[in-house]
TORLOBA-695699 format. One record per residue (C-alpha): x, y, z; residue in three letters; residue number from 1. Coordinates in Angstrom, 3 decimals. Last residue first. Example, Ala and Ser with C-alpha at 12.3 -4.5 7.8 and 13.67 -1.06 7.14 Angstrom:
2
R        c1        c2        c3  residuo  num
R    13.670    -1.060     7.140      Ser    2
R    12.300    -4.500     7.800      Ala    1
END
This chain:
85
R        c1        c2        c3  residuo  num
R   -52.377     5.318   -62.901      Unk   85
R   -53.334     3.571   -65.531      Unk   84
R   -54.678     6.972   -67.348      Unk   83
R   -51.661     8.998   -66.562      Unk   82
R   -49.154     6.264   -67.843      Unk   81
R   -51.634     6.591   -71.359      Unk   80
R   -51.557     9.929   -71.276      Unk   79
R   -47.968     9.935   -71.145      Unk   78
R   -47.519     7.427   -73.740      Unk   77
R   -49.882     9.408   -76.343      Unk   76
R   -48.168    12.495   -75.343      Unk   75
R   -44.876    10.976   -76.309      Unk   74
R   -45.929     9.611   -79.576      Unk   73
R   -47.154    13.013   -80.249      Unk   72
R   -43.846    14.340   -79.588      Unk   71
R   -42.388    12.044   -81.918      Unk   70
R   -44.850    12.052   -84.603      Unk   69
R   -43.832    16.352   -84.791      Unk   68
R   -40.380    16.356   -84.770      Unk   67
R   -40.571    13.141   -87.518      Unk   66
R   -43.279    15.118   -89.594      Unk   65
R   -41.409    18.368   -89.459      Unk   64
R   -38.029    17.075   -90.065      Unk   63
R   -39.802    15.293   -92.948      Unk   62
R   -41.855    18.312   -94.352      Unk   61
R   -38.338    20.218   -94.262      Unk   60
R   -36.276    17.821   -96.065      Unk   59
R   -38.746    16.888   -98.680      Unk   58
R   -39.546    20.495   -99.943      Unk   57
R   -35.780    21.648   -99.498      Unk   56
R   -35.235    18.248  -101.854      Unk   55
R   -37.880    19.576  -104.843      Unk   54
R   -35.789    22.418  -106.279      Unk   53
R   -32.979    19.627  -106.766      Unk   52
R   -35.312    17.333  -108.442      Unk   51
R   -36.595    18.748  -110.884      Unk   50
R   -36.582    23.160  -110.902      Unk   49
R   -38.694    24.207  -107.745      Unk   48
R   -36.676    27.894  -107.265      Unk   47
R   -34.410    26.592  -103.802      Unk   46
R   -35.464    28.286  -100.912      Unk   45
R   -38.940    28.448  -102.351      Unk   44
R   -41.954    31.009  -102.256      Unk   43
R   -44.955    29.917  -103.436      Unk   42
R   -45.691    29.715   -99.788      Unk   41
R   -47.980    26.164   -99.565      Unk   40
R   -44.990    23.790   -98.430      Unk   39
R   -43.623    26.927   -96.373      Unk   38
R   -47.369    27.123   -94.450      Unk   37
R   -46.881    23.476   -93.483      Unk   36
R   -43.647    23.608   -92.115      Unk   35
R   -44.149    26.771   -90.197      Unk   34
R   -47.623    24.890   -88.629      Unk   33
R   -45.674    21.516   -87.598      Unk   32
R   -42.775    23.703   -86.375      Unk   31
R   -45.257    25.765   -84.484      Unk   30
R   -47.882    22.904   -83.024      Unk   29
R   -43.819    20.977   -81.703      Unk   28
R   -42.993    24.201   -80.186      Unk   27
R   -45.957    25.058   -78.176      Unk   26
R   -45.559    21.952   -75.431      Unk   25
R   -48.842    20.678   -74.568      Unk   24
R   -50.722    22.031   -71.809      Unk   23
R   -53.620    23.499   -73.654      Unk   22
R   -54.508    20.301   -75.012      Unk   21
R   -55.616    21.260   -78.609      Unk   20
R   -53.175    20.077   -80.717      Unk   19
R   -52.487    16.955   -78.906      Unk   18
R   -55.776    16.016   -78.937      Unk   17
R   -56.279    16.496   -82.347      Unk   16
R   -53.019    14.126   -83.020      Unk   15
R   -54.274    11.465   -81.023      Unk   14
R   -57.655    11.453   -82.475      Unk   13
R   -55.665    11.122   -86.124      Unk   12
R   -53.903     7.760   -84.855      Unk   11
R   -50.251     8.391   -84.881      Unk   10
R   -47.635     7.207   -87.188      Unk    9
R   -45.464     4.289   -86.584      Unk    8
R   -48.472     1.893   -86.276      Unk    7
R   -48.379     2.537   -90.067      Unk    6
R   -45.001     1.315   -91.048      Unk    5
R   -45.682    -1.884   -89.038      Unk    4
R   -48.831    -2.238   -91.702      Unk    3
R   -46.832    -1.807   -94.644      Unk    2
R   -44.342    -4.425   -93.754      Unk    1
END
């Protein structure tokens, strides 16, 4: 079970290549960047009180994550089409 989880998230040289191939898409390196910067802002939505203050944290590094694996997941395919071919 553990191990299908992890072929859902992609390979670190993947995800450097993504991030540095000029002809990727822009939004996908800014939502992945905004998200990270509001994790480390001291700054909160919600003031970080248990549980409740902690959900805005979750939410956003999840949409982020998901956005983010599935754009690299379709990079990775494309390549991969582009390679065979």
């Amino acid at each position: 079970m553990y191990l299908d989880r992890m072929k859902k998230i992609p390979d670190l040289n993947t995800l450097y290549n993504f991030f540095v191939d000029k002809n990727t898409d822009w939004k996908p390196k800014l939502v992945s960047g905004l998200a990270l910067l509001y994790i480390l802002w001291p700054a909160d939505l919600i003031p970080d009180i248990p549980i409740f203050g902690w959900a805005d944290d979750a939410t956003i590094t999840f949409l982020a994550g998901w956005y983010l694996a599935h754009k690299v997941k379709q990079y990775k395919k494309h390549h991969a089409q582009k390679e065979s071919n």
